[in-house]
C-alpha positions as CSV (number, residue, x, y, z in Angstrom):
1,X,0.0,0.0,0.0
2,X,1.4,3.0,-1.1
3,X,1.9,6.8,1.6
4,X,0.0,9.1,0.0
5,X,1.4,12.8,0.1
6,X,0.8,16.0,-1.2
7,X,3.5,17.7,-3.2
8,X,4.4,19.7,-0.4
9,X,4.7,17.1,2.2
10,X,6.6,15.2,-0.5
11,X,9.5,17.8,-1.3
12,X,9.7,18.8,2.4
13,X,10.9,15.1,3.4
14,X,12.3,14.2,0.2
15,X,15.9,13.0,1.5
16,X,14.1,10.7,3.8
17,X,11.5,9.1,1.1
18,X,14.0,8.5,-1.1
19,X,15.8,6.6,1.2
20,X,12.7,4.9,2.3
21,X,12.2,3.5,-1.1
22,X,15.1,2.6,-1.8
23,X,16.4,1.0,1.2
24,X,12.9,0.0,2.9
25,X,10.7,-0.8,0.1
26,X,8.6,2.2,0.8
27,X,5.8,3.3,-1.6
28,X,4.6,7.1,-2.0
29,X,1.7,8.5,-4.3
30,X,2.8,12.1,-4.9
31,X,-0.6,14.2,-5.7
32,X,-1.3,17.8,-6.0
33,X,-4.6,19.5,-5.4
34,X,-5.5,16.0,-4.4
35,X,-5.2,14.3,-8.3
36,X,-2.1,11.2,-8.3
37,X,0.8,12.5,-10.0
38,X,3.9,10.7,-9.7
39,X,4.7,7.4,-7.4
40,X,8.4,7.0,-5.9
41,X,9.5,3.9,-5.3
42,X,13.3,2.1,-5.5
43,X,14.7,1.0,-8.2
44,X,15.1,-2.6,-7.5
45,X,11.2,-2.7,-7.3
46,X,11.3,-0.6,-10.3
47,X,13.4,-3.5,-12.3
48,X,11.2,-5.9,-11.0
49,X,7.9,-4.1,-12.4
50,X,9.1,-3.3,-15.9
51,X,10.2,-7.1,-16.2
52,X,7.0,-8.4,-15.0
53,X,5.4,-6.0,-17.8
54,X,7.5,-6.9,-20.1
55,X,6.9,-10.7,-20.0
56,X,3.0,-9.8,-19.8
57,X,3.5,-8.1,-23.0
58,X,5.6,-11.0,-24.7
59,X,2.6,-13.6,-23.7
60,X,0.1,-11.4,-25.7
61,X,2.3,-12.6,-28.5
62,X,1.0,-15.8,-30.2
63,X,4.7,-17.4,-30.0
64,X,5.6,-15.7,-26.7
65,X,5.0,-19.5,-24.2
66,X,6.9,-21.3,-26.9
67,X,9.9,-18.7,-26.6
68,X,9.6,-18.5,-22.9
69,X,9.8,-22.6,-22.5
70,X,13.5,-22.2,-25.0
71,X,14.7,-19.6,-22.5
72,X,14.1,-21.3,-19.8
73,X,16.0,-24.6,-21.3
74,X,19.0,-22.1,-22.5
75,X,18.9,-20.6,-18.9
76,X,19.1,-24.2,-17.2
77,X,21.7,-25.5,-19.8
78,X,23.7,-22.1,-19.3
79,X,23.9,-20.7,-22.3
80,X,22.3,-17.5,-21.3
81,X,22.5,-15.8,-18.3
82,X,19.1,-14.3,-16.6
83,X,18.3,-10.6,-16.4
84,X,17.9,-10.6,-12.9
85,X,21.6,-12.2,-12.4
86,X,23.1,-9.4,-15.2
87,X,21.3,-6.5,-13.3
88,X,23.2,-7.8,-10.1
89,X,26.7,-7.8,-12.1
90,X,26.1,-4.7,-13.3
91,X,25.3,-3.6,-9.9
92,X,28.1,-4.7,-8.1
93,X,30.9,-3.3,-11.1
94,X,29.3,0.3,-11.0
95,X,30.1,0.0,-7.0
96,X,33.5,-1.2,-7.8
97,X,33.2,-4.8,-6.5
């Protein structure tokens, strides 16, 4: 469930809701004049919705459970590497480990 604030509220604790987000999985609703106007939430969670829409949108596609079922087979035999695992690599060389 997501903290709703006005924009106000929003900018005055800004610092602390982005840290929130990001290290506490918090959720805000950003409106002004009481209408929604932004949502802040980390990345990670971020990552984790676009994929999800992303493989929503490839089963609308009449071919998209056959080339899921291949993936899965190249991810098990290791010829490909998963998103979520090359996100975490990418992760860990921007911070230098």
């Amino acid at each position: 469930m997501s903290t709703v604030l006005n924009v106000r509220e929003a900018r005055a604790q800004f610092s602390r809701l982005l840290e929130s987000a990001r290290f506490e999985g918090g959720e805000y609703l950003i409106e002004r004049a009481g209408r929604p106007m932004a949502v802040l939430i980390g990345v990670e969670e971020y990552e984790q919705l676009r994929s999800r829409l992303a493989t929503l949108e490839e089963m609308l596609h009449p071919e998209a459970l056959e080339k899921l079922e291949r993936a899965k087979a190249d991810i098990e035999a290791g010829r490909i590497t998963p998103h979520e695992e090359v996100i975490v690599r990418i992760a860990e060389a921007k911070r230098g480990g």
